[in-house]
C-alpha positions as CSV (number, residue, x, y, z in Angstrom):
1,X,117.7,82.4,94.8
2,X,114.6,82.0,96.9
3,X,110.7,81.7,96.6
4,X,108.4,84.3,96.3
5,X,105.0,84.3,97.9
6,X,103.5,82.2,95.1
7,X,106.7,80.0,94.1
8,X,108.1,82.7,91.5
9,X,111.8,82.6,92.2
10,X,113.7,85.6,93.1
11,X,117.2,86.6,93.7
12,X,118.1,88.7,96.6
13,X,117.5,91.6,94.8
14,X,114.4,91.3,93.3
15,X,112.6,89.7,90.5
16,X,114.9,87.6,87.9
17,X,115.5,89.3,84.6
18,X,114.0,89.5,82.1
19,X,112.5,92.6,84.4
20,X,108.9,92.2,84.8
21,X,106.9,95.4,83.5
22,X,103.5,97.0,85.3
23,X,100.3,97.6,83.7
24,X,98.4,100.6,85.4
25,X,94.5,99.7,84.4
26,X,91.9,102.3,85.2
27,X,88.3,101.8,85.2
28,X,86.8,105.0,84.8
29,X,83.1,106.5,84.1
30,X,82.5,110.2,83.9
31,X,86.3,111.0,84.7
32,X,87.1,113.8,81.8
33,X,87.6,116.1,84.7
34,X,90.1,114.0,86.7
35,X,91.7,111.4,84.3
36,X,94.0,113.7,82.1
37,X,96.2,114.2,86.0
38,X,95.3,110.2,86.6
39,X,96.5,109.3,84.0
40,X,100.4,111.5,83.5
41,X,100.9,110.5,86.9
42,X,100.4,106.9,86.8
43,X,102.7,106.9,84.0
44,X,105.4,108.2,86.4
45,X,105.2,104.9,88.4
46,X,108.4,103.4,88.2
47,X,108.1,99.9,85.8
48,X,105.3,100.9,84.5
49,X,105.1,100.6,80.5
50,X,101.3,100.5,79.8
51,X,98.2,103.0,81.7
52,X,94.9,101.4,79.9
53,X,92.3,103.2,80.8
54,X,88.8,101.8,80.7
55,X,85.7,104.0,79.6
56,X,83.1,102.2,81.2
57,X,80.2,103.7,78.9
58,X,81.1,107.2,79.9
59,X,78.8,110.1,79.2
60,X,81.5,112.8,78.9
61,X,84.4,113.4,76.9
62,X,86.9,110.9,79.5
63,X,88.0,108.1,76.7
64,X,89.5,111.3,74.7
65,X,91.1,113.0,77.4
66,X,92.6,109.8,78.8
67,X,94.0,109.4,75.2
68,X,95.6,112.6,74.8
69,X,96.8,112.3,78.1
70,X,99.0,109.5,77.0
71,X,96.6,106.7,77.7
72,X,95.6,103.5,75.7
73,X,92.3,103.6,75.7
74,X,89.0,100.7,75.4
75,X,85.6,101.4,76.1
76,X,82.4,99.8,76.8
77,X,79.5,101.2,74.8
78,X,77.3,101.2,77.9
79,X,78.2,101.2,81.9
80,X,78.6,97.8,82.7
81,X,80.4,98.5,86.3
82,X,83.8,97.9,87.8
83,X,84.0,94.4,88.1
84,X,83.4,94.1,83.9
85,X,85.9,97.2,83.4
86,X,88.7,95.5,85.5
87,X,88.2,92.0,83.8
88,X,88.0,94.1,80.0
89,X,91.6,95.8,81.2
90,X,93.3,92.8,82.5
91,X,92.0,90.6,79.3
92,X,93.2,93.8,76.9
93,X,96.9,93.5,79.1
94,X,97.3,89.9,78.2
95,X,96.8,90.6,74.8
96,X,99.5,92.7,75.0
97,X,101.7,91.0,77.1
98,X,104.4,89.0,75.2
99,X,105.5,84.9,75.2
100,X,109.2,85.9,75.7
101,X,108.8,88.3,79.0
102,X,106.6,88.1,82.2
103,X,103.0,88.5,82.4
104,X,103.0,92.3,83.2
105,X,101.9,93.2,87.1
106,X,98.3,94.5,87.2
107,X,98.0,98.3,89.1
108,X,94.1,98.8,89.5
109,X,94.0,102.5,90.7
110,X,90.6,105.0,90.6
111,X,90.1,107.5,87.8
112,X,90.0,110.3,90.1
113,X,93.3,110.4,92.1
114,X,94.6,112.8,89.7
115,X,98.2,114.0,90.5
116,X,98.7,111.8,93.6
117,X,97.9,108.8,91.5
118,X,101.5,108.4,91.1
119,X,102.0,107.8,95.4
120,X,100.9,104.2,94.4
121,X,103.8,103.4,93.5
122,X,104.8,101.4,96.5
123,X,102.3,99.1,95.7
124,X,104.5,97.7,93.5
125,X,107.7,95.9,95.3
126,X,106.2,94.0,97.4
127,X,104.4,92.2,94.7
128,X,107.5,92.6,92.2
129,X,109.9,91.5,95.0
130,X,107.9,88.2,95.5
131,X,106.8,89.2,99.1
132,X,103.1,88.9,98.3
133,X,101.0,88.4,95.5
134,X,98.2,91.1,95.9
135,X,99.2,94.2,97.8
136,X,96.4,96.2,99.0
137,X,96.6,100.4,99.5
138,X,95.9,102.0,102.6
139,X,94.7,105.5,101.9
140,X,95.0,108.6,104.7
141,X,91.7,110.2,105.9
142,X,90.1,111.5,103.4
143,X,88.6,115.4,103.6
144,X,84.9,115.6,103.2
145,X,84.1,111.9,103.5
146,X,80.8,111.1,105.3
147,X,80.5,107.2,105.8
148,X,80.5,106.3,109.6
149,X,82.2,102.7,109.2
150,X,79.2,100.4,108.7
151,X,79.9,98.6,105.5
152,X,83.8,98.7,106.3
153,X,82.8,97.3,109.9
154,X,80.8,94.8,107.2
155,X,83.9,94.0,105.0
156,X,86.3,93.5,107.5
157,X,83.9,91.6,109.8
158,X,83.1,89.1,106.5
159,X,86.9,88.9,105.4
160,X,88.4,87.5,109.3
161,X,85.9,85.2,110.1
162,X,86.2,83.9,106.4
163,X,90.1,84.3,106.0
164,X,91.3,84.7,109.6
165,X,93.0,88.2,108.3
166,X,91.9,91.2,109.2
167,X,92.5,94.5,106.9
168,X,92.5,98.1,107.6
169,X,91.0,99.3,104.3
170,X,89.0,96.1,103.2
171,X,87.1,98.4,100.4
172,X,90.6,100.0,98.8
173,X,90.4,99.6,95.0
174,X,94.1,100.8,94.5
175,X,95.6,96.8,94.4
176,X,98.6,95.8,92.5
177,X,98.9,92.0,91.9
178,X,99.9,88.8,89.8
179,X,98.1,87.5,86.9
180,X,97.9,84.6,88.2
181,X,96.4,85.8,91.4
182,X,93.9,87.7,89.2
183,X,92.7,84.9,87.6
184,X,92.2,83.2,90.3
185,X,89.9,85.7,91.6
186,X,87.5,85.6,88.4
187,X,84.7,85.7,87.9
188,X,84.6,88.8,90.2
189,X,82.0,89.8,92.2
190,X,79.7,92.6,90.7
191,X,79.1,95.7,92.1
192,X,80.8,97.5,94.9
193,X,81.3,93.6,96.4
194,X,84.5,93.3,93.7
195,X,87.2,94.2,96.6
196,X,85.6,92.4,99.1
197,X,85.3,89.1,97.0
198,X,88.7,89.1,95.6
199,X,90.3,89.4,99.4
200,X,88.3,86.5,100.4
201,X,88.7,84.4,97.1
202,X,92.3,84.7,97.3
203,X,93.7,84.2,100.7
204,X,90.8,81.1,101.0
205,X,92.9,80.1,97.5
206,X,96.3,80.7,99.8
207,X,97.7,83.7,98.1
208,X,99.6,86.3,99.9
209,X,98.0,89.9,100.7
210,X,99.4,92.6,102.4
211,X,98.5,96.6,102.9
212,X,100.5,99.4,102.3
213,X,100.4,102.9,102.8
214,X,99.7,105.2,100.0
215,X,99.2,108.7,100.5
216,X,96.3,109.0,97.5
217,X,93.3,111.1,97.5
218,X,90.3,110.5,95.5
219,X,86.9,112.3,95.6
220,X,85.0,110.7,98.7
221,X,80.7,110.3,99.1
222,X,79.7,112.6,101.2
223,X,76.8,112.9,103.6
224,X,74.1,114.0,101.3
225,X,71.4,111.6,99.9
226,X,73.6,110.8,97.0
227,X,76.3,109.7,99.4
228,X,73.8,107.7,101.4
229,X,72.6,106.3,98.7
230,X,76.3,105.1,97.1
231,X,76.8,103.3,100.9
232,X,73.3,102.0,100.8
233,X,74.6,100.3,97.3
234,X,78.0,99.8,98.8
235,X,76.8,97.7,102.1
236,X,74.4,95.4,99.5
237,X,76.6,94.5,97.1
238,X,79.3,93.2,99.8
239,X,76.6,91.6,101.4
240,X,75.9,89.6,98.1
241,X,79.3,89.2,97.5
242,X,79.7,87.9,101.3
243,X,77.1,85.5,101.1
244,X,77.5,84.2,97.6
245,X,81.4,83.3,99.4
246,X,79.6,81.4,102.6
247,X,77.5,79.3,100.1
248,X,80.5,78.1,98.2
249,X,81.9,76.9,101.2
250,X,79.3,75.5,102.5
251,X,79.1,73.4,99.1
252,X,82.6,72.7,99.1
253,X,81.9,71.1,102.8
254,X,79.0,69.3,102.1
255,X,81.1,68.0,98.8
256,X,83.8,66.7,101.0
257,X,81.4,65.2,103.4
258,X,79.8,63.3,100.7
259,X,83.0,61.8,99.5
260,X,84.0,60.7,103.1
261,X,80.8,58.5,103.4
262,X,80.9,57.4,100.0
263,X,84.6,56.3,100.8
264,X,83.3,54.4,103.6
């Protein structure tokens, strides 16, 4: 036997038995287009027994084609953004998940990856093997995207001066991980600050992370005034999520400090 990133024990071969199952969640909002391929594909993950898809107040007909598609679906009556939709999926896993087996492993992937969805797969082992507890995809070049690095340059900037680690892809949404690494990272940051605050939270908690390659493709912003807009939103809400982080640990310091001199 030997210990996994987070104390799990393994055998040399993987995970003891009983073997631990996947849950693919999918947040998803205006996806009927996309989420039908999404969905078949992420069902063709090996271990995976459950794709959940969430309808986060959708507009379009995606809760119904994610259901016929072979989806369980939940949905929020109005858009309450990703953050909310991955804590709704991970609570509606647990409910599922049963006293006698594992906690199932939590696949967050994007609603529009259609057929490729199913390259995520190697997300899975090294969080299934014990090797890490969060493991993070690192997606090819993307045709048509139009960002020019600043709010990566922002993430990645904020994530090694906080963590000392430095990612390639610190805004991939395409994570497996534990429960008990997910918990730890709630409440998550809102807005398009949810990947960024979950890096941080967990390595500053001393959970594992690594990045994998994962050859998925998804619909990027482009350079148009919608796409600028999306980044303009993008670079905000990792600010707030950056800075929300700093003042924690500034409290957390000045906490410390105050016992020291109480001590003495």
């Amino acid at each position: 036997m030997a210990t996994s990133a987070r104390g799990r024990r393994t055998s040399g071969n993987g995970p003891v038995a009983p073997k631990q199952r996947v849950a693919v969640v999918i947040p998803a909002k205006d996806e009927s287009r996309r989420i039908a391929p999404t969905v078949r594909a992420a069902r063709a993950i090996p271990n995976v027994d459950l794709v959940l898809v969430v309808d986060d107040g959708s507009e379009d007909a995606t809760q119904h084609v994610a259901r016929e598609a072979g989806a369980v679906v939940v949905r929020h009556s109005h858009n309450r953004g990703k953050a909310s939709a991955m804590e709704t999926g991970a609570a509606v896993v647990a409910m599922r998940d049963t006293a006698d087996r594992p906690a199932r492993l939590l696949l967050f992937i994007d609603g529009d990856l259609g057929e490729s969805a199913v390259n995520a797969a190697p997300l899975v082992p090294p969080v299934l093997e014990g090797r890490a507890d969060v493991s993070i995809a690192v997606l090819p070049p993307q045709p048509g995207a139009g960002g020019r690095g600043i709010v990566v340059g922002l993430a990645r900037r904020s994530i090694q001066a906080m963590t000392g680690w430095t990612p390639t892809q610190p805004l991939s949404g395409m994570r497996c991980l534990t429960r008990e690494a997910f918990e730890a990272a709630t409440p998550l940051a809102r807005g398009w600050g949810v990947e960024t605050g979950m890096t941080i939270d967990l390595l500053t908690k001393g959970f594992v992370a690594v990045e994998v390659p994962c050859d998925l493709r998804h619909r990027p912003s482009g350079t148009d005034f919608r796409g600028q807009m999306h980044r303009a939103a993008q670079y905000r809400d990792v600010l707030m999520a950056v800075n929300a982080r700093r003042m924690r640990g500034v409290a957390r310091g000045a906490g410390r400090a105050l016992k020291v001199r109480k001590k003495s």
